[in-house]
N, C-alpha and C positions, 0 to 999 in steps of 0.2 A: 325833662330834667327834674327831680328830684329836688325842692327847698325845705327850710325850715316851717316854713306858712304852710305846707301840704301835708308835713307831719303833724304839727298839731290841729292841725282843722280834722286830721283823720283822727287823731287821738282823741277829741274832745268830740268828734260825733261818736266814737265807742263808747264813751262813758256817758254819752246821752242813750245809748241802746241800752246798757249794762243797768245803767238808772230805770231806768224804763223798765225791764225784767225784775226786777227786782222789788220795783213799788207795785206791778202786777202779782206778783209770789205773796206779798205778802200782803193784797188787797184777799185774796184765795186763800191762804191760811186766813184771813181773820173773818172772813164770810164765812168758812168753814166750821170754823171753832162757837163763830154765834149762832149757826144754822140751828133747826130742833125741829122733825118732824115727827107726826106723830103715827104709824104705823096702824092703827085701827080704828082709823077717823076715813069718812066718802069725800072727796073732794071734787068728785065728778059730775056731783048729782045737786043737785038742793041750794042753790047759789044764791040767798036774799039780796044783795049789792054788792057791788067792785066802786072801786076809787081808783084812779090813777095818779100819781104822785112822787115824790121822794122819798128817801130811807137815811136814817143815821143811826148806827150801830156800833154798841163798843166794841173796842179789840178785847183780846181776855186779859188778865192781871192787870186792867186799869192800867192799861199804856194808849191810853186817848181811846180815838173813836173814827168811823170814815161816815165819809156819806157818799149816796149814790143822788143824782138832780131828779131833780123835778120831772114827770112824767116815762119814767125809765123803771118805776116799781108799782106795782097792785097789790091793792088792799084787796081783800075779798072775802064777803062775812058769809059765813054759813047758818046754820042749825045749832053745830053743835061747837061754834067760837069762829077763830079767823084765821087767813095763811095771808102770810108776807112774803114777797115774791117778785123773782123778775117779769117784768112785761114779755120779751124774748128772751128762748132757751140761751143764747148764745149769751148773756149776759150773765146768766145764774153762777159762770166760774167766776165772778167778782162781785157777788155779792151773797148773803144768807137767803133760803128760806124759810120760814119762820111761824110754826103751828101754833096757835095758845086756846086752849078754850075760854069761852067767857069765864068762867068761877076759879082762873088760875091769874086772872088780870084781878090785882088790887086795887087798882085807881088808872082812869083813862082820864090824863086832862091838858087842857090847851094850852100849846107851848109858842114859845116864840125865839128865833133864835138873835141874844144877847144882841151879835154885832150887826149892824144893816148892812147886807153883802146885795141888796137893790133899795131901789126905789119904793118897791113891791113890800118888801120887808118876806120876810117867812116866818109862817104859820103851820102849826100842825099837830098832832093828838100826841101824846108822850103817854107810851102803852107801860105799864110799871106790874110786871109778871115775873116775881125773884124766882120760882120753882122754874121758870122757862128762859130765863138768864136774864139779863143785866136790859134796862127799858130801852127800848126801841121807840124812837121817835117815827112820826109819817105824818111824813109834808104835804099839804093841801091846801088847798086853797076853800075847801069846804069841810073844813073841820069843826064845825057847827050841827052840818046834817048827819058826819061820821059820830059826831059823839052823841047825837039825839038816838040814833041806830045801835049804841054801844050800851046807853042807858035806859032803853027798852027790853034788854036782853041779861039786865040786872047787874052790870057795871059801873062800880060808884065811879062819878064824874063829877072833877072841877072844873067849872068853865071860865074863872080870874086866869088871866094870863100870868105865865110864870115862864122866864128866860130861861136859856139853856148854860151850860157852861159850855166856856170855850170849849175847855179838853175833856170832857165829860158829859154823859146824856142827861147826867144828875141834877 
């Protein structure tokens, strides 16, 4: 038999599914819209270090920012600058990947995010590249030996900590 409590328990799990598609659509439109790669760059070849770590990324028109956790995104420097990137292919439809060369990064420096969401605190490099969109933050936990790497390769680096905004990489 058919109650009241069956319909909305079924109603309220459709709009938990519907929610659900919809916060994925548009994790994928905004991974999409920050993505940037660069088409005549090797990415195959020449690998000086990888970082494994987190990502926060704006949406476009400054409507906030998403992040992807801890150990779910790669850093990965080359020769000729770095790619931001999922760890596994299956991930990359929610999130950017993200080409810059060294001489297109204005300033790489050590960030911290505002609110303490652990114990742990987070930590990580705030990459500031306006020709290659809006700064990309990457969370590490070795964002010391990431920016000694970034400033051997001729990227000015502040290493004073500076907070993140809540709704902004800025």
């Amino acid at each position: 038999m058919f109650s009241f409590g069956d319909g909305l328990t079924l109603a309220l799990g459709l709009l938990v599914i519907v929610l659900l598609v919809l916060a994925g659509a548009l994790l994928n439109f905004g991974s999409r819209r920050a993505a940037r790669v660069l088409a005549e760059v090797e990415v195959h070849g020449g690998l000086v270090d990888k970082f494994a770590g987190g990502l926060r990324w704006p949406f476009p028109g400054g409507l906030g920012s998403s992040s992807m956790p801890p150990v779910l995104v790669s850093l990965e420097l080359y020769a000729w600058g770095l790619r931001i990137g999922a760890r596994w292919r299956f991930l990359g439809l929610f999130m950017p990947s993200w080409y810059v060369r060294y001489e297109e990064i204005i300033l790489a420096e050590h960030a911290h995010r505002a609110m303490r969401a652990s114990k742990r605190g987070s930590e990580g490099v705030r990459l500031r590249a306006p020709a290659a969109g809006g700064p990309m933050i990457f969370w590490t936990s070795n964002w010391s030996g990431l920016l000694d790497l970034l400033e051997a390769r001729g990227v000015a680096v502040v290493r004073r900590s500076t907070a993140t905004g809540f709704w902004s990489n800025q």
